[in-house]
Structures are given as C-alpha cells and as structure tokens.
C-alpha positions as CSV (number, residue, x, y, z in Angstrom):
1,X,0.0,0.0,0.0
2,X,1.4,3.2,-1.0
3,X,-0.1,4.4,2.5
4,X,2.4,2.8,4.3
5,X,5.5,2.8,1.8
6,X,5.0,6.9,1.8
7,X,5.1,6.5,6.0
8,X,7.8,4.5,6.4
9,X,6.0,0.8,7.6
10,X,6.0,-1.3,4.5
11,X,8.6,-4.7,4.3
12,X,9.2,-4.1,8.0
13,X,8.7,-7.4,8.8
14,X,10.7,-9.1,6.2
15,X,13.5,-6.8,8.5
16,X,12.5,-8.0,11.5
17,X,12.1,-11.8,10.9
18,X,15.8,-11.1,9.5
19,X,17.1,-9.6,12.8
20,X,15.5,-12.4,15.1
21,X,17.3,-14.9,12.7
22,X,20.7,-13.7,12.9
23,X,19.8,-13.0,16.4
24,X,19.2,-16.9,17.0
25,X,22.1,-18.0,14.5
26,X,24.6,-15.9,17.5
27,X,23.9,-19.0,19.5
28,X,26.5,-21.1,17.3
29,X,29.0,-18.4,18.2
30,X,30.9,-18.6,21.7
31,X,31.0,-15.5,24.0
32,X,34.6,-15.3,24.6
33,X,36.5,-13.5,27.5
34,X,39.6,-12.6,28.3
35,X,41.3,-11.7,31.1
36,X,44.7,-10.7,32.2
37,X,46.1,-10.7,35.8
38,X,49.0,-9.3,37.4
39,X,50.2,-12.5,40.0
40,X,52.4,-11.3,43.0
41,X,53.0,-14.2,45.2
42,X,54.8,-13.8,48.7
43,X,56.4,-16.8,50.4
44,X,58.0,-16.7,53.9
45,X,60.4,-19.6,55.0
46,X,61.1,-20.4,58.6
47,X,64.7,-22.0,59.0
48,X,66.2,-23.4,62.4
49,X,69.7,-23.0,63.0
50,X,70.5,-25.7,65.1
51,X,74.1,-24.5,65.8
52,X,73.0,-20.8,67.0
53,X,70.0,-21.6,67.9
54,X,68.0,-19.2,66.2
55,X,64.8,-18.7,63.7
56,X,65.8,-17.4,60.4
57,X,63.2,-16.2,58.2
58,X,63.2,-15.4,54.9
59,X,60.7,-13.1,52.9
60,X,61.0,-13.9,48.8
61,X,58.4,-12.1,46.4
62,X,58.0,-13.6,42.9
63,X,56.2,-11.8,40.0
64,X,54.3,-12.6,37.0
65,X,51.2,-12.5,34.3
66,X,48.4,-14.7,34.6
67,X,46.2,-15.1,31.2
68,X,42.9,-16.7,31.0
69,X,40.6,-17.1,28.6
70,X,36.9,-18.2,28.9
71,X,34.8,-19.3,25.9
72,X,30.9,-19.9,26.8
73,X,28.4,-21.5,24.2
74,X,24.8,-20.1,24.5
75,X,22.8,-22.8,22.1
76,X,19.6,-21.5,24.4
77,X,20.0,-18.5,21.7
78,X,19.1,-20.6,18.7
79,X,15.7,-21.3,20.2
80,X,15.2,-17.6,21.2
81,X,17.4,-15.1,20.9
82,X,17.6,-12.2,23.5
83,X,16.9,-9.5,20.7
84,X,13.8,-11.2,20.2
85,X,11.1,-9.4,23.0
86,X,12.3,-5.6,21.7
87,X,12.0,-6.8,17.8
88,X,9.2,-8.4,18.7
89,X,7.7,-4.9,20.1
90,X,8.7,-3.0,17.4
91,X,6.8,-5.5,15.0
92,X,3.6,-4.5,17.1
93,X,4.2,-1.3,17.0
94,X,4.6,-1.3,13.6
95,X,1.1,-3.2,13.1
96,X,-0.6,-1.0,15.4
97,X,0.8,1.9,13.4
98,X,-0.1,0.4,10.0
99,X,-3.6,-0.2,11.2
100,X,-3.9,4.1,12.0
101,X,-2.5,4.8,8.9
102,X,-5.3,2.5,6.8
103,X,-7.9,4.0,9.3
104,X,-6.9,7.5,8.2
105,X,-7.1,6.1,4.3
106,X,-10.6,4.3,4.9
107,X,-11.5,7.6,6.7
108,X,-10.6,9.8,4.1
109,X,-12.1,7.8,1.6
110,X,-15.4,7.6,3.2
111,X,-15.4,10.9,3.8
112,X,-14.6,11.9,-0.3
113,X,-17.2,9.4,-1.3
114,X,-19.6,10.8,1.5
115,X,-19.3,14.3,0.2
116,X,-19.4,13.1,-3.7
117,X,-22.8,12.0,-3.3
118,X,-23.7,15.0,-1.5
119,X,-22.7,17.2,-4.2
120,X,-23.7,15.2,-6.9
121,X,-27.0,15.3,-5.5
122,X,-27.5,18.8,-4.6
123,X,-29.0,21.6,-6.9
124,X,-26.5,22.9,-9.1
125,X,-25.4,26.4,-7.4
126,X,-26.5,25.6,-4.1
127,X,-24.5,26.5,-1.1
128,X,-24.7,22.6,0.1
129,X,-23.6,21.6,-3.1
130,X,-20.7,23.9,-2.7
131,X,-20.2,23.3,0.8
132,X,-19.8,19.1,-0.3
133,X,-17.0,19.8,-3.1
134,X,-15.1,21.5,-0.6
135,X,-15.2,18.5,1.8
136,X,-14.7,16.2,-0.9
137,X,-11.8,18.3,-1.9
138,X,-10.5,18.5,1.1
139,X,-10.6,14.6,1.4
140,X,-8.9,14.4,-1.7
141,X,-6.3,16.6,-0.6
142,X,-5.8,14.4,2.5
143,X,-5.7,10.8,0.6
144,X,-3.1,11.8,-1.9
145,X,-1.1,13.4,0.7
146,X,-1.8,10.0,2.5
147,X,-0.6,8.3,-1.1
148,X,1.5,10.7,-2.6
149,X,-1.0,11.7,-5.2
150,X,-1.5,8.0,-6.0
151,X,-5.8,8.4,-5.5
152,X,-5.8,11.8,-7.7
153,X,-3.8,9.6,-10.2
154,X,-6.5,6.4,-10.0
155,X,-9.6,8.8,-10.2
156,X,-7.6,10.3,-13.4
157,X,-7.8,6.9,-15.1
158,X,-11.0,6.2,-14.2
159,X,-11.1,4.3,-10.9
160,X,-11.0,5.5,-7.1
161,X,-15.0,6.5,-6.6
C-alpha cells in the first residue's frame, strides 16, 4: 500500500524476521573473554639453626602474568534469541501503526465518497452543493497526501469512486 511505503512501515517485517534470525544464529557463536592478571606471590620460609639456635626467616616475592581465557556457548539463543522481546515490540508497534495509517485512508475515503454524493445530489449552485465539493476536496487533498498523489492519479484513469 502506498499508505504505508509513503510513512515508512511497508517490508518491515521481512526486516524483523531477519534480525530475530541472525539474532538466534549468534547461539552457534561462543562469547569469549579474556582476562589478564597481574600475579604477585609472597612466600616466607622459617629455617632453624641448630648451631646458634635461632629462627631465620626469609621473605621472597616472585612476579608474573596470569592469562585466562573463557569461551561460553549459549545454544539456548538458537531457540530464542535475546533481541527477540524488543524486535518483537517493534513488530507490534509497527502493526498498530499500520492499522492508524489504513484507518486514516478508509476515513478519508469515506469521507470523499460521502461528500461526492452530497454534491452530486445537490441543486447545481446551491451552497450545500458547494459546501460538499469543498469536503470532498478537502478529502482528496488528504488521501493523496496519504498516497503521494496515487488516489488523484486512479480517479484520473477512471477508478478511485
């Protein structure tokens, strides 16, 4: 519907099931982490001296990196992914706001055909009869703003009313 192409909400869908696909497919892919520690280790050693009879001790610091890496496997993402509820949202919004912009079209064109009839069915001259082409004008003014001219276009060729 030209309606919807013209607002912005046409082949949203096909979008969205795309997105919840790769969404789910991430679930093959591991989350991977990586981590890099600094290690400082102390060790005190207790000697006896037997000969002087005394406690030595003896305070040695050692030094070095510690890696680690961490892969984790999500396959609970290939059933549903976590992008899924807000895509999922947007696709009703989108539905809800394709549903107001038909309502405005089936509106409108109730309201052209409404005042068609009306003026076609009026005296010629007559203020009603001039008072219904300005709402059917003005109906037709909003549908091909609605269709970007598409409904002026149709009645042109012969359809639309």
């Amino acid at each position: 519907m030209t309606a919807w192409r013209l607002a912005g909400l046409s082949n949203i869908d096909t979008a969205i099931d795309d997105a919840i696909h790769r969404s789910r497919l991430a679930g093959l892919l591991p989350e991977l982490r990586l981590r890099a520690m600094h290690d400082t280790e102390a060790r005190l050693s207790v000697t006896d001296d037997e000969r002087t009879e005394a406690v030595r001790t003896h305070d040695s610091r050692t030094g070095g990196m510690l890696f680690e890496a961490r892969l984790t496997f999500r396959f609970d993402r290939l059933l549903y992914g976590d992008d899924e509820p807000p895509l999922e949202r947007l696709r009703d919004e989108r539905r809800t706001l394709r549903l107001r912009v038909l309502s405005l079209v089936v509106e409108a064109y109730g309201k052209f055909l409404r005042a068609e009839h009306a003026r076609n069915s009026e005296p010629e001259g007559s203020l009603e009869r001039e008072e219904a082409f300005l709402r059917a004008f003005e109906a037709r003014a909003t549908l091909d703003a609605l269709t970007e001219g598409a409904f002026t276009r149709d009645l042109a060729n012969g359809g639309g009313g």
